[in-house]
N, C-alpha and C positions, 0 to 999 in steps of 0.2 A: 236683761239679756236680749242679745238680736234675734225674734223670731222668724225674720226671713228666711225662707227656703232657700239652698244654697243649689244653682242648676250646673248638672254633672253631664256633657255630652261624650259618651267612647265612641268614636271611631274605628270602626275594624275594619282590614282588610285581606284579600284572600290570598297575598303572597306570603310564601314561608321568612320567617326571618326567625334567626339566632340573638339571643342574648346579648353574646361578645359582639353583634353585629348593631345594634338599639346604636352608638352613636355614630357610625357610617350613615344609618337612616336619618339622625337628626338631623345631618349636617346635609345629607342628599335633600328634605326639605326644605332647611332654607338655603341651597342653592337654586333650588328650583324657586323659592319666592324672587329671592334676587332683591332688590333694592326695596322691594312691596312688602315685604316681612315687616312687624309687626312686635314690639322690643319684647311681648309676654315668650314668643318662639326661641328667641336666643338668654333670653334676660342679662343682654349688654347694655350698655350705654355709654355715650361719647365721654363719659368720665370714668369708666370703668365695669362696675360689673352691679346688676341689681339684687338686693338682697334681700331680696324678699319669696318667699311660698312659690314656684312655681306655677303660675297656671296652666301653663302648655305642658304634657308631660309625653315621651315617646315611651315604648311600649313592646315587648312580646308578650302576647295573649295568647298559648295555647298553639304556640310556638307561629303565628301568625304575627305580621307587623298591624301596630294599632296604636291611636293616638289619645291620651284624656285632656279635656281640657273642662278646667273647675272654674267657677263665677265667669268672672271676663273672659278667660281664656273664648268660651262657650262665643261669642260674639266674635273672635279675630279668627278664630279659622273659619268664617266664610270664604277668605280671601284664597286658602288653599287648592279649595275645589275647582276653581279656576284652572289649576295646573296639573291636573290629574290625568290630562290628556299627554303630557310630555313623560321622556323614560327617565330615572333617577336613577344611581348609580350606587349601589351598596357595594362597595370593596371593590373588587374586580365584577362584579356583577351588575349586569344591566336589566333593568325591568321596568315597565309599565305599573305602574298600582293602580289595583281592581276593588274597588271598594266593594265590601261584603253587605257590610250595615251600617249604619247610624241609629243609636240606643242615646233617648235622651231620657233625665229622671232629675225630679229632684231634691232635696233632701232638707230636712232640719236637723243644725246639727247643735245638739245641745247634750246637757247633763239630765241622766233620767235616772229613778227609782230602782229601772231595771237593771241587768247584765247584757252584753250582747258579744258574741263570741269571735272570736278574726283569723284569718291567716296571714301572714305576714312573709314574703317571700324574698329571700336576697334584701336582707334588712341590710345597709349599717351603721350601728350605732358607734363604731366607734372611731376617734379619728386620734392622734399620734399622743395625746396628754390623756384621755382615759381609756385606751386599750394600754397603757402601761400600768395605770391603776390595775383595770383588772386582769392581768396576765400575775399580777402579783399576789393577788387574790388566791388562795388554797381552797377555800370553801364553798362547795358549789351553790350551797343556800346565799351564801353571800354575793357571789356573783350575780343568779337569779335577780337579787334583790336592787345592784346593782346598772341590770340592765331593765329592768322595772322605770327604774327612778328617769333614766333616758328617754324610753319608749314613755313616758309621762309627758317630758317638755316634748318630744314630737309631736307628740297630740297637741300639745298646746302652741307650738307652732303654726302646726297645721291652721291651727283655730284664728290664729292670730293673724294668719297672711288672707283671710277671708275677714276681718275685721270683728269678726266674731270673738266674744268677752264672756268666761263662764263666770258666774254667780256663782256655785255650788263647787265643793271640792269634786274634782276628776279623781276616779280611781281606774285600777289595772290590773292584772296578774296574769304572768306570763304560764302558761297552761301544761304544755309542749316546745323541747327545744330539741331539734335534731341536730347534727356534728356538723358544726362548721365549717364554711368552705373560704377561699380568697377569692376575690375577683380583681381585676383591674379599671382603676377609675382614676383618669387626668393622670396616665402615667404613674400612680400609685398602685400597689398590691396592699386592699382592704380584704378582713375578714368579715364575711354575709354570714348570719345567719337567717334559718328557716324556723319560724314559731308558732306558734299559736297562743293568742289572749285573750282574755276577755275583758269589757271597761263597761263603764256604766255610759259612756258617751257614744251616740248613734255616726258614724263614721259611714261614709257614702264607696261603695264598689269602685276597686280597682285607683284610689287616690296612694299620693306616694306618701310613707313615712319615715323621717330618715335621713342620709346620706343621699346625693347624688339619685332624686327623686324622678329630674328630666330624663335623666336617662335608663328608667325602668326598673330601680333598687327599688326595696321597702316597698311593695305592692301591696295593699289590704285589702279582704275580701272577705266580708260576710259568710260566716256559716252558722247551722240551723244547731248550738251543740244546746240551748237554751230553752 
């Protein structure tokens, strides 16, 4: 297994931004890069689209706009700070971004002994072949167990687009689920859920897991329930 420490830089800043607003900001970023963007910010490419984990992720934090960026990402936003000086343009609105902080940490992310508990915010797990499964689903231990088994490969996605390989079986349990909500992503209406889990796998603040991770879904974050 890769012991390497996997480096986690947030970015936060001190203007307000909305949820429904996270892809106005992404796309006001890389206008504001312009031709100097960097393929981890878009994850396009001249052939099409890259499919891989995310590194660049946008972000509301505590209804602030805020940026994460995982392994590499951590190294290509130097290049934004540069433009921090010029105004972006979220929807009809014009603003300056005022950086609050930069919080670097970071993390090994492996299979442990212990438990470690999470929130999970505007999760989704589901995309048009298995929310028909589970919509068909009666039983809600079945469902539970269902979105277990998802929120499983996301972990292991996660793990995976950082090259990271577990040895040990990942476990999970989903702890807490509040009433689903929809949101809108690429013109689709998905269903988010809001959770809480625990795994035995040490998972780093504020990384996405999920659906539509760049643009602020599936948020996880460390809590002390353990």
């Amino acid at each position: 297994m890769n012991q390497t420490k996997t480096k986690v830089l947030l970015v936060r800043f001190a203007n307000q931004l909305k949820i429904i607003e996270i892809p106005y900001f992404r796309g006001a970023v890389l206008t504001a890069l312009g031709n100097q963007k960097d393929l981890l910010f878009h994850n396009h490419t001249e052939d099409g689209f890259r499919y891989a984990y995310p590194l660049i992720q946008y972000k509301s934090i505590q209804s602030k706009a805020a940026i994460v960026c995982i392994g590499e990402g951590t190294e290509s936003i130097g290049n934004f700070f540069t433009h921090l000086h010029e105004p972006i343009k979220i929807g009809t609105r014009e603003m300056l971004l005022e950086l609050e902080n930069i919080k670097s940490s970071s993390s090994l992310i492996q299979v442990w002994d212990a438990k470690f508990s999470y929130s999970l915010r505007k999760w989704l797990p589901l995309n048009q072949v298995n929310r028909d499964k589970y919509e068909f689903m009666n039983d809600l231990r079945e469902r539970v167990l269902f979105l277990e088994r998802i929120l499983t490969g996301n972990i292991l996605s996660f793990a995976k687009g950082l090259g990271i390989h577990f040895e040990k079986q990942i476990d999970c349990g989903i702890t807490q689920m509040q009433e689903k909500g929809v949101m809108r992503y690429k013109n689709i209406n998905f269903e988010t859920f809001d959770i809480k889990f625990w795994s035995n796998v040490s998972l780093p603040n504020y990384i996405g897991l999920g659906k539509g991770v760049s643009h602020g879904f599936g948020t996880c974050v460390l809590i002390n329930d353990f």
